[in-house]
N, C-alpha and C positions, 0 to 999 in steps of 0.2 A: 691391843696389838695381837695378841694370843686370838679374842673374836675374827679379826683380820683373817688371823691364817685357817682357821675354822673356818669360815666362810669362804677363804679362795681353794683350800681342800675339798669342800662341797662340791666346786665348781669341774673343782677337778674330776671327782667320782661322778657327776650326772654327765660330763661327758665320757665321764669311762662304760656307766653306763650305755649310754648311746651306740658307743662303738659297737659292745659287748652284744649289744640288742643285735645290732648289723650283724655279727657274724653267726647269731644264731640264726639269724632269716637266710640269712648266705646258706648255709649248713642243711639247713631242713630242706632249703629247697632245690639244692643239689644232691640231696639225699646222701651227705657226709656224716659222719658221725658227731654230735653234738653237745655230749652229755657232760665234755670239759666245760664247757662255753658256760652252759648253764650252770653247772655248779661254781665257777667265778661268776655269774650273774648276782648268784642267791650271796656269795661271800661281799660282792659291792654293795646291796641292799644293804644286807646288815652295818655293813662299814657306814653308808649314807644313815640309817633310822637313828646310830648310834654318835655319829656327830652331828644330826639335826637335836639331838634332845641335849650333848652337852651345848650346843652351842646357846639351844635356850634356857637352858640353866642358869649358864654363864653371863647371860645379856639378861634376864632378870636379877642376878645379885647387884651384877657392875649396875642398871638402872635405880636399881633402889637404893643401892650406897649414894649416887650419886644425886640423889635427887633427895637424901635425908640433909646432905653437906648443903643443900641449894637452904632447904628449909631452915635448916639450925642457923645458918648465916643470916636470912628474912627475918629471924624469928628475932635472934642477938644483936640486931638494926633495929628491932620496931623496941625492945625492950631498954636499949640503949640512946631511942632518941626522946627526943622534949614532948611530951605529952600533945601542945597545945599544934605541934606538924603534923602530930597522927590523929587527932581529931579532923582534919579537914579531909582524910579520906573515912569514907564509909567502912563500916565493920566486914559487911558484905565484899567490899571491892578486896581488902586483906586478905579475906579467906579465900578469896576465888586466887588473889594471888600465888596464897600458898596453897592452894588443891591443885588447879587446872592448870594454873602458866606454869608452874614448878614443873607439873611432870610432861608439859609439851618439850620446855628445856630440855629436860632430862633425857627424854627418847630422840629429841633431833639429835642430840650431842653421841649419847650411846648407840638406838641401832639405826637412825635414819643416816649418818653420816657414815658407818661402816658400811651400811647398806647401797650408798652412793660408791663406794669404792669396788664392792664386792660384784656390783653392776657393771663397772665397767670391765674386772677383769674375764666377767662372766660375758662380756659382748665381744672381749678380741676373741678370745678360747674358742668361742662359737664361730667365729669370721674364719678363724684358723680353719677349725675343722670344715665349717662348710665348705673354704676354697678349695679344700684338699681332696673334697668328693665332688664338689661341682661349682667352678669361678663366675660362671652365669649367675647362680640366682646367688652366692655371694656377693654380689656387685650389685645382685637387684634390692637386697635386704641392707645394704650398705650406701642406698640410695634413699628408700626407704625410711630409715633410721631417724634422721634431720627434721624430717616430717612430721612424724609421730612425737618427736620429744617437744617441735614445737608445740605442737595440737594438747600436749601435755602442757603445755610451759603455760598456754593459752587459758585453760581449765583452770588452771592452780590460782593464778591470778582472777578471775571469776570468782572460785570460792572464796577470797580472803576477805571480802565484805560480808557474808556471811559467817563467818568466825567471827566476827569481832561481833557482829548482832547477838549471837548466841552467846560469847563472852558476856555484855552488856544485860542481856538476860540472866542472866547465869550469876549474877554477881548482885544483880536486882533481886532475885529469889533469895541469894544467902541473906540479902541483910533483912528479910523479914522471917526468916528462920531464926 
């Protein structure tokens, strides 16, 4: 929750950002005085560099706790069950389990899912501010949008037979290690 608001804060300062940028082009090229503009530019900068690093701090602790629980749990299954069911998988296919699938787990749950939310609020904030400077090419990027996520949705689904190959490789290499 805390990463949450971390992230929709970000969204917040890059469009503060933004603006900040606008009034200093506004300023210079009306030949107004400037020097406030800029120094709340330089004070958003540091506000952004200084909640992009907790924010990755913070999404490496929460992924690593998270993905130790994944393992300890794998780990208290395979040592808890009947020998002759864990025999029928490969030593290889286990370890890939607990390497690779564990920590795909772990990052969709910690930053790809926060990442999906921090996305959208980071798409109205932006819709906002563009209509407010210009509803034309808001409308055209708000048309736009459906497109592109398909062509995205399109891609994703391509690559998922490819994941599983390199999985299947990946698990093939563990059990002769």
């Amino acid at each position: 929750l805390f990463l949450l608001l971390l992230d929709v804060s970000a969204t917040g300062v890059s469009i503060g950002m933004t603006l900040i940028s606008r009034r200093i082009i506004d300023a210079a090229t009306s030949g107004n005085e400037f020097f406030n503009s800029v120094i709340l530019y330089i004070c958003v900068i540091v506000v952004s560099l200084l909640i992009g690093a907790l924010t990755s701090i913070l999404s490496v602790i929460i992924n690593e706790r998270f993905a130790f629980r994944i393992r300890l749990r794998i780990y208290e299954s395979v040592m808890t069950t009947c020998w002759k069911d864990i025999s029928k998988y490969h030593s290889g296919d286990i370890i890939t389990r607990l390497s690779s699938d564990v920590d795909i787990v772990a990052t969709g749950i910690t930053e790809v899912l926060p990442s999906i939310f921090s996305l959208g609020v980071s798409l109205i904030a932006a819709f906002i501010t563009l209509a407010y400077f210009d509803l034309g090419i808001a409308l055209f990027a708000l048309i736009l949008a459906p497109i592109t996520a398909w062509i995205g949705i399109f891609s994703g689904k391509l690559l998922g037979p490819i994941q599983a190959k390199i999985q299947q490789s990946e698990s093939a290499y563990q059990s002769y290690m």
